[in-house]
N, C-alpha and C positions, 0 to 999 in steps of 0.2 A: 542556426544560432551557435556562436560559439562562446564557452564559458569555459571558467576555468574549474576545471577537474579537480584541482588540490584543494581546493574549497567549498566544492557542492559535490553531491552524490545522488543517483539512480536509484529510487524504491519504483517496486513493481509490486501488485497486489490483484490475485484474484479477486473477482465480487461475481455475486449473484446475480439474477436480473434485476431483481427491486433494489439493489444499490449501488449498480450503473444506473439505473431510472436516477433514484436520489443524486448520485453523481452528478450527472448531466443537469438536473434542475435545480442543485444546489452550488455548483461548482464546487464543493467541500466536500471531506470524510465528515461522518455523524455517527454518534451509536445512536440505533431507535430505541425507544423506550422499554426495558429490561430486555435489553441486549445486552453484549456480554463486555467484560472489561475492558477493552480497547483492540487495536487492530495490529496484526501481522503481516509484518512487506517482506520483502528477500530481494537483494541488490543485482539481480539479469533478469532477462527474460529467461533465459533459460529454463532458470530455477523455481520461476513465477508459473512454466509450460510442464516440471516435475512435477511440484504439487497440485497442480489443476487436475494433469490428468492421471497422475501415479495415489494419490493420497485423498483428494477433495470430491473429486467426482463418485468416488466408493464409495461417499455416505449421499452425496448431492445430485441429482441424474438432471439438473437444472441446466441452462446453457450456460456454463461457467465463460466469465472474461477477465481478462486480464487488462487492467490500467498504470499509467504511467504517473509518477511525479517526483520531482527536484524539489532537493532537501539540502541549505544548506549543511556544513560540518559544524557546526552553533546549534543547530538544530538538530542533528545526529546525534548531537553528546547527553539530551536531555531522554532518551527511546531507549531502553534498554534490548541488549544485544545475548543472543542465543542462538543456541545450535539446533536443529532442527531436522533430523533424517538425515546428518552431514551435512547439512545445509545453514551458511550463516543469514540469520532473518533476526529481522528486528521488530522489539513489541514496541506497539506507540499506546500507554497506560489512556484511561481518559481523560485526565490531569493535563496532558502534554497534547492531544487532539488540536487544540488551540494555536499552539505554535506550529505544527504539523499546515493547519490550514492556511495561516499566515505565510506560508514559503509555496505552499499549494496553489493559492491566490496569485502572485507572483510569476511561479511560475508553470501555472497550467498543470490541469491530469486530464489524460486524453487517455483514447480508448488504443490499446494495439494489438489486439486480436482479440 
C-alpha cells in the first residue's frame, strides 16, 4: 500500500497478551475499566523493540508484542508528544482514544512481532 508519508504517520505500541486478545477482537485500543489514563506509542519499530525489551519486560515477564497503526497528521496534533528514555513517544489521553480508533478502523493494527 502506498500513502503518503507527509500526511500519516507510524505508531508502534507494545501490549500485553490480554490486549493483543482485546486487540484482535475489538479491532480497537480500549482502556479496561480502572486502567490507566491512556496509551503510549513511539514512531519505529525499533524504539517499540527498546522499550519491550530494555524497560517493559523488567517489570512485565509476560510475552510482550509489539502492534502497528497509521495515524493520520490531524490526528497526531490532537496525542501529546514526549520524550521518553531519549525516545520521542506519544501519549494518546482517554479523551482522544476516540479519534486514535477512528484512523485505526481505517487503517488496520496488526500484530509485527
Amino acid at each position: 500500500m502506498i500513502r503518503d508519508t507527509l500526511n500519516f504517520v507510524d505508531l508502534y505500541r507494545v501490549v500485553s497478551p490480554a490486549e493483543l486478545a482485546d486487540i484482535q477482537a475489538t479491532g480497537q485500543f480500549r482502556i479496561p475499566v480502572g486502567g490507566v489514563e491512556g496509551k503510549y506509542f513511539v514512531y519505529s519499530l525499533q524504539d517499540a523493540r527498546y522499550f519491550r525489551d530494555e524497560v517493559i519486560s523488567r517489570i512485565d515477564q509476560s510475552q510482550l508484542s509489539v502492534v502497528h497503526t497509521i495515524v493520520s497528521m490531524q490526528t497526531l496534533r490532537l496525542f501529546e508528544q514526549e520524550i521518553m528514555d531519549s525516545k520521542p513517544t506519544v501519549f494518546v489521553p482517554v479523551g482522544s482514544i476516540p479519534a486514535l480508533n477512528m484512523d485505526a478502523r481505517r487503517y488496520g493494527i496488526r500484530e509485527v512481532e
